[in-house]
C-alpha positions in Angstrom: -79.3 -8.7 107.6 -80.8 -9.7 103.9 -82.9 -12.4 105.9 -84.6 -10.2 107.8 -85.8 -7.6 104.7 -86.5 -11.2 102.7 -88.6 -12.3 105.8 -90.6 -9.2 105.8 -91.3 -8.8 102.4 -92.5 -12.2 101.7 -94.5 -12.0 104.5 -96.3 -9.1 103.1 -96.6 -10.5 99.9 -98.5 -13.7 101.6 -96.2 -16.4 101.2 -96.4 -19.4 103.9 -92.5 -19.1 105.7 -90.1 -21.5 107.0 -87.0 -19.6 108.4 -84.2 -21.6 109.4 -80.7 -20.8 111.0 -77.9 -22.3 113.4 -78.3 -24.5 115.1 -81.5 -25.7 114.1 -79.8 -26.6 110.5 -76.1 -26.8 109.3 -76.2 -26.4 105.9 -72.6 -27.9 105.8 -74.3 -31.2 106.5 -75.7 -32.6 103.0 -77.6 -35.4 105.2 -79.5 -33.0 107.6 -80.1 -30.8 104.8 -82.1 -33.6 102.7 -83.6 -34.6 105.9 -85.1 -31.0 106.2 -86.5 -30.7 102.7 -88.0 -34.2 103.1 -89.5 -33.3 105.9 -91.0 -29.8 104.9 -91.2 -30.2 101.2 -90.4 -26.5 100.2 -91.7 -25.3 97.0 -88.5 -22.6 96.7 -85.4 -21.8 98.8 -83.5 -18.5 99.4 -80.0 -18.6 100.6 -79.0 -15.9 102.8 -76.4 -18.4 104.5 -72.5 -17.2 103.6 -69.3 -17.3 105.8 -68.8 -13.3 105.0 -66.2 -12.4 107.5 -63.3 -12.0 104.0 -60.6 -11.1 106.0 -61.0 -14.0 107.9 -61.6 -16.5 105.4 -57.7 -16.3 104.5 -56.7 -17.4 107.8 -59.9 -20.1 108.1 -60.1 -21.1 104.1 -61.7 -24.7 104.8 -64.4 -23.3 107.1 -65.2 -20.6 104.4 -65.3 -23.1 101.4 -67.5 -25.3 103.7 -70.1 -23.1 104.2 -69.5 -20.9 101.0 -69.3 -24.0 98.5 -70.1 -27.2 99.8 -73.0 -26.0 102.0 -74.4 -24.1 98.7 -73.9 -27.6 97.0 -75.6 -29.8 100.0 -78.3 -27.1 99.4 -79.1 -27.7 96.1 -78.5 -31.1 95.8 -81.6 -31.5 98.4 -83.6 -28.7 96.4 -83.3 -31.2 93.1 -83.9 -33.6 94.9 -87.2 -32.2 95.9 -87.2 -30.2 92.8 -87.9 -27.2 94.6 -86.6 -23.9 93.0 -83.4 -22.4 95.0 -82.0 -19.2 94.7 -78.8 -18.4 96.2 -76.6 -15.3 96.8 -73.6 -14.6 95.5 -71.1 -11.4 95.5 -69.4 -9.0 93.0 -65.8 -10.5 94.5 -65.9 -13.4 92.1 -64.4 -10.5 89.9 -61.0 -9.3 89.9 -61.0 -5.7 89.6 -60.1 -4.6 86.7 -62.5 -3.0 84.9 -64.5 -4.3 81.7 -64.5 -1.2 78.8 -67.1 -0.7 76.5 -67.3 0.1 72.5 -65.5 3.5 73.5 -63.0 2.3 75.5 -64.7 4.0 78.9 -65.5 1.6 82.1 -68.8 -0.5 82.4 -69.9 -2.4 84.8 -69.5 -5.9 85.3 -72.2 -8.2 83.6 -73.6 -11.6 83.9 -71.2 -13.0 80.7 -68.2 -11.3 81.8 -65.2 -13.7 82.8 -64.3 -14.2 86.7 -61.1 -14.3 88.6 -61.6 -13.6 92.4 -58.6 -12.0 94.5 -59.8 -13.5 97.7 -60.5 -16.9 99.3 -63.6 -15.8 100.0 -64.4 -15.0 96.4 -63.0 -18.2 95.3 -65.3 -19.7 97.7 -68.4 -18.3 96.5 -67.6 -18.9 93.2 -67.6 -22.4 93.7 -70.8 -22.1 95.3 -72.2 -20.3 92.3 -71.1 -23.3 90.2 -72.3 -26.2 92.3 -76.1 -24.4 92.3 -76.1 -23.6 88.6 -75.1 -27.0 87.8 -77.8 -28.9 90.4 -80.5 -27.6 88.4 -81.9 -26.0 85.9 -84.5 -24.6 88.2 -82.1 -22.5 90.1 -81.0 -18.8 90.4 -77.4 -17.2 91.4 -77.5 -13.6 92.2 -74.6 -11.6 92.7 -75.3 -8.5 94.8 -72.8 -6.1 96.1 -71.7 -3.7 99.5 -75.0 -4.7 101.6 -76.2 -2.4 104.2 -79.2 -3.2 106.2 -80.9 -2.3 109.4 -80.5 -5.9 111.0 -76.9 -6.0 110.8 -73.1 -4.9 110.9 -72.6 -3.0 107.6 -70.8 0.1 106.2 -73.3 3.3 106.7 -73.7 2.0 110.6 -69.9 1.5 111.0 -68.8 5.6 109.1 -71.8 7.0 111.3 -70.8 5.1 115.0 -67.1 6.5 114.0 -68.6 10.2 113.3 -69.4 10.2 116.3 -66.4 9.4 118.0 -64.3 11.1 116.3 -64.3 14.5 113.7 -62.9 12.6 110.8 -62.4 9.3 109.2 -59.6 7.8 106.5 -61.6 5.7 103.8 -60.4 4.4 100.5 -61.1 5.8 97.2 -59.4 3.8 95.2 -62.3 0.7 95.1 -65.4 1.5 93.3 -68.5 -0.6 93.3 -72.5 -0.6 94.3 -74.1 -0.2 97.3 -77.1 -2.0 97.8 -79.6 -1.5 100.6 -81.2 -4.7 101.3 -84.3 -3.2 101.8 -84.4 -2.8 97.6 -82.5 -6.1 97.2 -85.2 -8.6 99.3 -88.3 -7.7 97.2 -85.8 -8.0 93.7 -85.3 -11.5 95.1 -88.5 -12.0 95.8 -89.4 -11.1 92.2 -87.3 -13.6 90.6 -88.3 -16.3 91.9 -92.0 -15.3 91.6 -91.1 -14.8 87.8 -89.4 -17.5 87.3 -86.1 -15.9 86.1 -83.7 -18.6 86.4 -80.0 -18.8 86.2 -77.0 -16.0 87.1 -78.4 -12.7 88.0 -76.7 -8.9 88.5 -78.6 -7.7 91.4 -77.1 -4.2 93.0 -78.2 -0.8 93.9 -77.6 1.1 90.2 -74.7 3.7 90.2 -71.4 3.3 91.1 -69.3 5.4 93.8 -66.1 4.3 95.8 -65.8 3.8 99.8 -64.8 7.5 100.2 -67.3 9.3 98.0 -70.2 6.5 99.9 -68.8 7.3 103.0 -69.5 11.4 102.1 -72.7 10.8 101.4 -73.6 9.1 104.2 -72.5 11.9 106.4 -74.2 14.4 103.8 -77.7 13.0 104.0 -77.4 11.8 108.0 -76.7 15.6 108.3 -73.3 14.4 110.3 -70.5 17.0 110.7 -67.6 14.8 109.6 -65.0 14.8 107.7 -63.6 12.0 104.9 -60.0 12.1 103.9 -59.0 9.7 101.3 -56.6 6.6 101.4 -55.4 4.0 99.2 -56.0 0.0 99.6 -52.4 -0.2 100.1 -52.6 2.2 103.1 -55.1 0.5 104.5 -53.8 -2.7 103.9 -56.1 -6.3 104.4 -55.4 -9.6 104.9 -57.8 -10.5 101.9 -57.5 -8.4 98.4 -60.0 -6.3 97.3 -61.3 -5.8 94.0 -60.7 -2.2 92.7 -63.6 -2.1 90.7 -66.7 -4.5 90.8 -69.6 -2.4 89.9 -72.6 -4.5 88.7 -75.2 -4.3 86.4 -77.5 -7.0 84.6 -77.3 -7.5 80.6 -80.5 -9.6 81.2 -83.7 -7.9 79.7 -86.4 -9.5 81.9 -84.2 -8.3 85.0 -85.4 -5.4 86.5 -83.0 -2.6 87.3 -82.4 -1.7 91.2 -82.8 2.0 92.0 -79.7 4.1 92.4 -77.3 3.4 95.0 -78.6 6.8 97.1 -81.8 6.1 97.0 -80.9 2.9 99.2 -78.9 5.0 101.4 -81.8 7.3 101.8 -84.3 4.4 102.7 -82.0 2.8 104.8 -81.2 6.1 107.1 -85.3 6.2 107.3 -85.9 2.5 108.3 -82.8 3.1 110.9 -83.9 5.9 112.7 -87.6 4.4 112.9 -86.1 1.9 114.9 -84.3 3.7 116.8 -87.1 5.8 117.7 -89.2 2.3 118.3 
């Protein structure tokens, strides 16, 4: 899903491509991996590779970790060893929920310096991930990003909409706030960093915050969808993995630029989907 917007944009911007996926590459395997930098000799990597399934990572925890962590480290150990630039994705459930609080006392959102303490094994995952690339190199860039939606794959917006039409309501949570983020926004804010140079751990999200409910109403409002959204709790709607009650993100990083809000992504997204649905 992010691959696909990151393809299209770099393309545009004129940048020579190498996409690679299963089975071509296994990222879990350090010595292929160092045998496809050799060979190619990129100049900068983006990591859109992640075992994202969370609930399923509880039941499969060594099959997360090995893509999640040491796949991230196979990657940049063959990206120093190259000394190529790699930047690497990362996720706002490397937090644990509860909310950090400003001078006032009112909820901010998360930023780059705050502490961590996933919930999940998933998050745990990544978070070892995020350490192994930080610590290969100087060079490299972790970017957390949050609640991806995009036209190439199984997200959110596509899932509440398929529903509304099925049915003439839907139960969502509103008790876990974070930030949306179309991938359409988040690919050229990738692309940006690297082009930049900005280097290190990044807050990359649609700006705003809004919980599963209130995102799910504003999906139906703008698609126009006669549907409606009654409210539930996390513990109603209970997971095999926790989830973080509140992970909004935002960057503390000056040279970072911010995303646009959280609706504007929906909107974009809802006008790239139906283009291809005409096509």
């Amino acid at each position: 899903m992010l691959a696909y917007d990151v393809l299209r944009v770099a393309e545009q911007a004129g940048h020579e491509l190498l996409a690679i996926d299963l089975p071509e590459l296994d990222i879990t395997d350090a010595d292929a991996v160092l045998a496809y930098f050799e060979r190619h000799q990129p100049e900068a990597v983006i990591n859109c590779a992640a075992w994202t399934d969370v609930d399923g990572a509880e039941s499969r925890p060594e099959a997360a970790q090995a893509v999640n962590a040491v796949g991230a480290a196979a990657l940049a150990a063959a990206a120093a060893a190259r000394g190529a630039a790699l930047l690497h994705l990362s996720t706002d459930y490397v937090f644990p929920g509860n909310a950090p609080l400003d001078s006032a006392g009112e909820p901010r959102p998360y930023v780059e310096s705050d502490a961590t303490g996933p919930l999940s094994v998933y998050g745990k995952t990544k978070l070892e991930g995020e350490l192994a690339v930080l610590g290969a190199s100087p060079r490299n860039t972790v970017v957390r990003s949050a609640w991806l939606f995009g036209v190439q794959g199984r997200n959110f917006v596509d899932t509440m909409l398929r529903l509304a039409s099925e049915r003439e309501a839907v139960q969502v949570v509103d008790d876990q706030i974070g930030s949306p983020t179309w991938t359409g926004h988040l690919a050229p804010a990738l692309l940006g960093l690297l082009e930049r140079e900005i280097r290190g751990l990044v807050h990359l999200a649609g700006g705003g915050a809004v919980s599963w409910n209130g995102f799910a109403k504003e999906i139906f409002r703008q698609a126009e969808v006669d549907c409606a959204v009654e409210p539930a709790s996390s513990e109603q709607m209970a997971r095999p993995a926790p989830r973080p009650a509140f992970s909004v993100l935002a960057s503390e990083r000056p040279e970072v630029l911010p995303m646009p809000d959280w609706r504007d992504g929906l909107a974009g997204y809802l006008a790239a989907r139906a283009g291809l649905t005409r096509a």
